[in-house]
C-alpha positions in Angstrom: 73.4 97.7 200.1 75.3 96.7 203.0 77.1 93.5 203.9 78.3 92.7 207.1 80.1 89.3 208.1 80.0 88.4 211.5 81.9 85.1 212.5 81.0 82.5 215.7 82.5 79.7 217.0 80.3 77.0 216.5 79.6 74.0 219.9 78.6 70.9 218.2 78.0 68.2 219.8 79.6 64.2 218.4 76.7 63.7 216.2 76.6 66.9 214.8 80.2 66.9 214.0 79.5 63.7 212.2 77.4 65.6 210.2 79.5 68.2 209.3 82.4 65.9 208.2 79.7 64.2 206.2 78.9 67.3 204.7 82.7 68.5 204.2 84.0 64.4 202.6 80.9 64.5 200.2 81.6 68.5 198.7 84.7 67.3 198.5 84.2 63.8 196.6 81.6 66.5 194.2 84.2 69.1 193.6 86.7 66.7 192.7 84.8 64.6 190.3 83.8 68.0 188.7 87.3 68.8 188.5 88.5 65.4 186.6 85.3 65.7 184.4 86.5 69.0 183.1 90.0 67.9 183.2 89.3 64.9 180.9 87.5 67.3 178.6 90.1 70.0 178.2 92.5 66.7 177.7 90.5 65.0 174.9 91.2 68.8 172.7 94.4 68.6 173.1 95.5 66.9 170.3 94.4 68.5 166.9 92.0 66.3 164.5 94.4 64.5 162.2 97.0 63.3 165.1 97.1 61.7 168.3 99.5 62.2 171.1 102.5 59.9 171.7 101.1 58.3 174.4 97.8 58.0 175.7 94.9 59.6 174.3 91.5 60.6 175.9 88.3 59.5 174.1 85.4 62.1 174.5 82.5 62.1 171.8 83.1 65.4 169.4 79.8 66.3 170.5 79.8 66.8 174.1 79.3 69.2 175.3 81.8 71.6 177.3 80.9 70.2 181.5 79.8 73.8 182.4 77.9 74.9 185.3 74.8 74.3 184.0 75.2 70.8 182.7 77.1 69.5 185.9 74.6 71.2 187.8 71.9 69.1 185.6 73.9 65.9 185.7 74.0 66.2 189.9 70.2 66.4 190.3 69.9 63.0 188.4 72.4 61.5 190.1 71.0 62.4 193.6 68.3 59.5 192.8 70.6 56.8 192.5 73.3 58.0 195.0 72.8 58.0 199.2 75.9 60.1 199.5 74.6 63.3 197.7 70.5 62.8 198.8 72.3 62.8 201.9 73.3 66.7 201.6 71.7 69.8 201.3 71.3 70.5 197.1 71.9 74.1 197.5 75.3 73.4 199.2 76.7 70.5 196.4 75.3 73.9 194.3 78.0 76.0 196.0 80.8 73.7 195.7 79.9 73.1 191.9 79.9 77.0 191.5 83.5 77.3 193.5 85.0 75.2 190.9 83.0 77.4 187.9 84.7 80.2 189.4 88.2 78.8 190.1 88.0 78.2 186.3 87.2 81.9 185.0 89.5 83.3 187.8 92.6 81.1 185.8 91.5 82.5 182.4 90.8 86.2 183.5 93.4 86.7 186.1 96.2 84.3 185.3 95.9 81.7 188.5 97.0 78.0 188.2 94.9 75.3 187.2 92.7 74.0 189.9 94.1 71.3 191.7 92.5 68.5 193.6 91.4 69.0 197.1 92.4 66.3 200.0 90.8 67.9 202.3 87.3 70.9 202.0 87.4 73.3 204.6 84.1 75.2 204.0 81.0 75.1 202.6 78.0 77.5 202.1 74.2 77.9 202.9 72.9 80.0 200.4 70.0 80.7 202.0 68.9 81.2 205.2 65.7 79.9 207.1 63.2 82.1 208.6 63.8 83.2 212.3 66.9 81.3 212.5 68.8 83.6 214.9 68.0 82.9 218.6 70.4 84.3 221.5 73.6 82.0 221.2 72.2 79.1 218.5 71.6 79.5 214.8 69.1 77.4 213.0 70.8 76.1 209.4 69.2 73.8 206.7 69.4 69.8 207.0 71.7 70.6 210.7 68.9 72.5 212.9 70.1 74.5 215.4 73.7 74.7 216.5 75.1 76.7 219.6 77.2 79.2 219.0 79.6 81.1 221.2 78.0 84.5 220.7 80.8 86.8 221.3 78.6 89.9 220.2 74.7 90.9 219.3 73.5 90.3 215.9 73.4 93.8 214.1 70.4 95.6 214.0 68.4 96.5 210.8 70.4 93.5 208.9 68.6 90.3 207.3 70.8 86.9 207.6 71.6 85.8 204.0 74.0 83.2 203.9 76.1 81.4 206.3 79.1 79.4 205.9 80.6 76.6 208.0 84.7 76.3 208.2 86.9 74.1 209.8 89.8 75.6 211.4 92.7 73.8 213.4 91.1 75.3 216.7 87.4 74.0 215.7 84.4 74.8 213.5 83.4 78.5 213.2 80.1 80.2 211.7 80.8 83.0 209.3 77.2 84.8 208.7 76.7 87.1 206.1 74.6 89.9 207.2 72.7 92.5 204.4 70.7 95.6 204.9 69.0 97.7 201.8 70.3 101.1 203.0 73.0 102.9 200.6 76.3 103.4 202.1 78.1 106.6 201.3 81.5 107.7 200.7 83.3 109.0 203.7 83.7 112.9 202.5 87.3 114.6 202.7 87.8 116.1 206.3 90.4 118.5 207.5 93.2 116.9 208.9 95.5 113.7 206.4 97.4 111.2 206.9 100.5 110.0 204.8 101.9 106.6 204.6 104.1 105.0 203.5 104.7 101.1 204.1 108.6 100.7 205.1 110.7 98.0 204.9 112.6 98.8 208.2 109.7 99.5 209.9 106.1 98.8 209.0 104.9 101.9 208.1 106.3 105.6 208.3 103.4 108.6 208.8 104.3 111.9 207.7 104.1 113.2 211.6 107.3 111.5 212.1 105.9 107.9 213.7 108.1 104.9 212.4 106.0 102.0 213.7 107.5 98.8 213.9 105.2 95.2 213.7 106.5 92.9 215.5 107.8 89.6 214.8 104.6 87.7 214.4 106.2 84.2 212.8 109.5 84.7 214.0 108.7 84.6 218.0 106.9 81.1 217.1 109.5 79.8 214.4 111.5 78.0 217.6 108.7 76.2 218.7 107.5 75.6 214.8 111.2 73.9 214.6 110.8 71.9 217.3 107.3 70.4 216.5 108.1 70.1 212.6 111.2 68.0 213.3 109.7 65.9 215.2 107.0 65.0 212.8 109.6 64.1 209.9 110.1 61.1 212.3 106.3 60.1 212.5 104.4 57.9 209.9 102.7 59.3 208.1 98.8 59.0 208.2 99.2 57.9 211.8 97.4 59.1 214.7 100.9 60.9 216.5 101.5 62.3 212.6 97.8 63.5 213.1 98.2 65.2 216.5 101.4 67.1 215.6 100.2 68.8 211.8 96.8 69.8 214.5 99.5 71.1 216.8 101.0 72.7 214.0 97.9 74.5 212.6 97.0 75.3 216.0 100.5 78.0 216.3 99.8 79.4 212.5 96.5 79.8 213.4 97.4 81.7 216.6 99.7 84.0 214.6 97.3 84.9 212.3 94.7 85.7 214.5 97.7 87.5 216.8 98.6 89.3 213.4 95.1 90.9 212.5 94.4 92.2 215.9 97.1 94.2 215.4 96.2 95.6 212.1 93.1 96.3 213.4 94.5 98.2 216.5 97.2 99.8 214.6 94.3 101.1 211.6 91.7 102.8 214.2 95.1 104.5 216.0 95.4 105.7 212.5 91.9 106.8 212.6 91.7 108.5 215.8 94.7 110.9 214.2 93.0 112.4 211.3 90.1 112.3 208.9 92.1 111.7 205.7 94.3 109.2 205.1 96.9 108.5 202.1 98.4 105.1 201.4 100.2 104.2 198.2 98.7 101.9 195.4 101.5 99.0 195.7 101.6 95.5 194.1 102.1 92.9 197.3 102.4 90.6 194.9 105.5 91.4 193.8 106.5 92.2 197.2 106.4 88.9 198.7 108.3 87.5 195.7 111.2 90.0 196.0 114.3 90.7 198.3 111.9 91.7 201.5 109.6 88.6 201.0 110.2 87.4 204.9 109.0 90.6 206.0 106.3 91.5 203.6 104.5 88.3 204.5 105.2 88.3 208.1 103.9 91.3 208.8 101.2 91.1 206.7 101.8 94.7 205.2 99.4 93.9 201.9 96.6 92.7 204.3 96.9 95.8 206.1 96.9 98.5 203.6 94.2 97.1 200.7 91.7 94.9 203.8 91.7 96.1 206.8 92.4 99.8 206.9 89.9 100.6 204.5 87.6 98.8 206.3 88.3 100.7 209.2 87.9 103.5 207.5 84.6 103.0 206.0 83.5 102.1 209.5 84.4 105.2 211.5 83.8 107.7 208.5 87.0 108.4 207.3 88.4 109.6 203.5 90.7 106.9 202.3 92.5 107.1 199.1 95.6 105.4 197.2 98.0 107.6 195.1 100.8 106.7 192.9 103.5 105.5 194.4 106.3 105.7 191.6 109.1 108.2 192.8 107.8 108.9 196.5 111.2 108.1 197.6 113.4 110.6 194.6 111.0 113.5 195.6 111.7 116.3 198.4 108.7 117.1 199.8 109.5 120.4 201.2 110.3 121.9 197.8 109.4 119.0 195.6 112.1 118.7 193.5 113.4 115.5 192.0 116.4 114.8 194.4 117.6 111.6 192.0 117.2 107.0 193.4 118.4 106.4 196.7 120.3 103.4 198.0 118.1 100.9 200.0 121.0 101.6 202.8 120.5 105.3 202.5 117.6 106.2 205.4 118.5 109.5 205.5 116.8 112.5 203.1 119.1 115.1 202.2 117.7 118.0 199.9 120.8 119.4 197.6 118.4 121.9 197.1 116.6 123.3 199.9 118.8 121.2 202.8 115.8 119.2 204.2 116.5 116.6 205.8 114.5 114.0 207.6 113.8 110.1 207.5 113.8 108.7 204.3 110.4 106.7 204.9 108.9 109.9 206.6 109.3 111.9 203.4 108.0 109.1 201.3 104.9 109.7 203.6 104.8 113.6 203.6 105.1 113.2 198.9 102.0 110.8 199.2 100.0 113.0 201.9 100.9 116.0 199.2 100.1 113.9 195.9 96.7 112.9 198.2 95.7 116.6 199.0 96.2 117.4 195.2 94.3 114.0 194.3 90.8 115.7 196.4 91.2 119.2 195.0 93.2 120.8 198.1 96.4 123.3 197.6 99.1 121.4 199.8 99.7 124.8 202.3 96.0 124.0 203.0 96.9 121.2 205.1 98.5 119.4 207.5 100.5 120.5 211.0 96.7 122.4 212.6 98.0 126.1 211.2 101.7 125.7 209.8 102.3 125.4 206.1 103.4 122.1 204.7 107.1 122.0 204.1 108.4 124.6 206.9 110.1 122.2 209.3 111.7 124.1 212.3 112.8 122.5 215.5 109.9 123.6 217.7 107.6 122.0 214.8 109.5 118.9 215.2 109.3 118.3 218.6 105.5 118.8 218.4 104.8 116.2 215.5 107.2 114.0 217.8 104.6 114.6 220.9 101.6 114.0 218.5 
């Protein structure tokens, strides 16, 4: 099975942006009242049976149950009778926002995330299910709204059924994300020819192992003046007020900009990658950690983890082409003309020198060059297999050089 999600600006009219902020204020009001209700629970355990907390103490019944799912779920279909609010909204979609919570709850006990907080403001929400024939050139047809004109920047795919759709608010406006599914298999790209290394720098964005140090540029840093300007003046503002208002939409409006300026270019920079080879090798990094250490600045303003684990495989899986992560502990202590252990280097050292064989190159290039090698070995392929079109793998002469340099 197949998903594809294709995204559309959304023209709504005043009264059907009305609707929407209805829509967006009551989720909302229903996620937060889910939140407290669990809250209060998990606060009513706290103390053990024979003592009470110093002081305040919440009083739940012993035998009430746990405010799963299921029961809020239950408890939100009774209370549509009595309340205009929520009869006022789609059920399936107070269904989604009930189910967002269930799963910001597992997500903090299985992966270690904070406890959800409150929301002040919902930017989404979700239409399970699609009606029938609700695609129409440039308009979309959605439960409880009707149909909403869309800015239809490309066709509708082809052999795909519309399953969900979901409505966000963005600083710019409201946008249409459509979730697209076909029943055909998809299957793995198979190993080609030519690979790839790479290796994500820290002076430049990434190094290749054909010699290509490409630098991102300064995404968040050519804005930051502007940011400055427009932040300092709303610290004078009050806030809540309509000015305060019009500068944090200002504000939005740059990041936003950024972003969007940010993942055009991993998406131009991944299918250059593509058009050079049929492999390619990245290493299996923690971003994480990354944007909490010394090169957090850059990590997260050039969106390196977005790049390597979103978009290039994506890209990859689009244009039929072998993508696969390797270890990456020791890339940089490893020679990868005669793969020997050459010891840590500085973060100031750039330079490889080999005390053994005499390579030298880029320190970032032969990074890339160990992870092609540890990739090739990965798929079953003997490195002098691979990679320059007929020259072994290691035997760097000038004349070589200044071909990789022209690839």
């Amino acid at each position: 099975m197949i998903t594809l999600t294709y995204q559309f600006r959304l023209k709504l009219n005043r009264q059907q942006t009305q609707e929407v902020e209805h829509v967006l204020t009551v989720c909302k009001s229903v996620y937060n009242y889910a939140l407290a209700e669990r809250k209060a629970w998990y606060n009513s355990r706290k103390s053990l049976v024979d003592r009470c907390s110093l002081f305040a103490e919440y009083i739940i019944p012993a035998n009430t149950p746990y405010p799963s799912y299921n029961n809020q779920a239950k408890n939100l279909t009774i209370a549509k009778k009595t309340n205009p609010d929520l009869k006022s909204v789609n059920a399936q979609v107070l269904q989604q926002t009930l189910k967002t919570l269930d799963k910001a709850f597992s997500d903090m006990k299985s992966k270690g995330y904070g406890f959800p907080r409150f929301k002040k403001h919902m930017k989404s929400f979700v239409f399970p299910a699609m009606l029938k024939n609700c695609l129409e050139e440039g308009k979309v047809k959605l439960p409880q709204l009707g149909w909403l004109r869309i800015k239809q920047s490309r066709d509708y795919p082809t052999g795909f059924e519309p399953k969900q759709a979901r409505i966000v608010k963005k600083a710019s406006g409201y946008y249409l994300m459509i979730a697209f599914q076909s029943q055909e298999s998809c299957y793995d790209a198979p190993v080609g020819k030519t690979s790839l290394g790479i290796d994500a720098g820290i002076e430049s964005f990434i190094a290749t192992d054909r010699g290509e140090l490409i630098k991102a540029p300064k995404f968040l840093l050519q804005a930051q003046s502007q940011l400055k300007l427009l932040q300092r003046r709303l610290k004078h503002k009050i806030k809540g007020s309509n000015n305060w208002l019009k500068l944090q939409n200002k504000i939005a409006k740059i990041h936003e900009k950024v972003a969007n300026t940010r993942r055009d270019w991993h998406f131009k920079l991944a299918n250059y990658l593509c058009d050079l080879t049929d492999n390619i090798f990245v290493e299996d990094i923690n971003f994480v950690s990354w944007s909490r250490g010394i090169v957090r600045k850059q990590s997260l303003d050039s969106g390196i983890g977005q790049f390597i684990n979103e978009i290039l495989p994506y890209v990859c899986w689009k244009r039929s082409k072998f993508y696969l992560k390797v270890d990456k502990n020791g890339t940089s202590q490893e020679c990868s003309n005669c793969g020997t252990h050459t010891g840590k280097k500085h973060l100031t050292q750039r330079i490889h020198n080999c005390q053994f064989c005499g390579y030298t190159a880029p320190r970032d290039v032969v990074s890339a060059e160990v992870i092609r090698n540890r990739g090739l070995i990965a798929v079953g392929h003997t490195v002098n297999q691979i990679a320059y079109r007929d020259v072994l793998t290691g035997i760097r002469q000038d004349n070589l050089l200044n071909l990789v340099k022209c690839l």
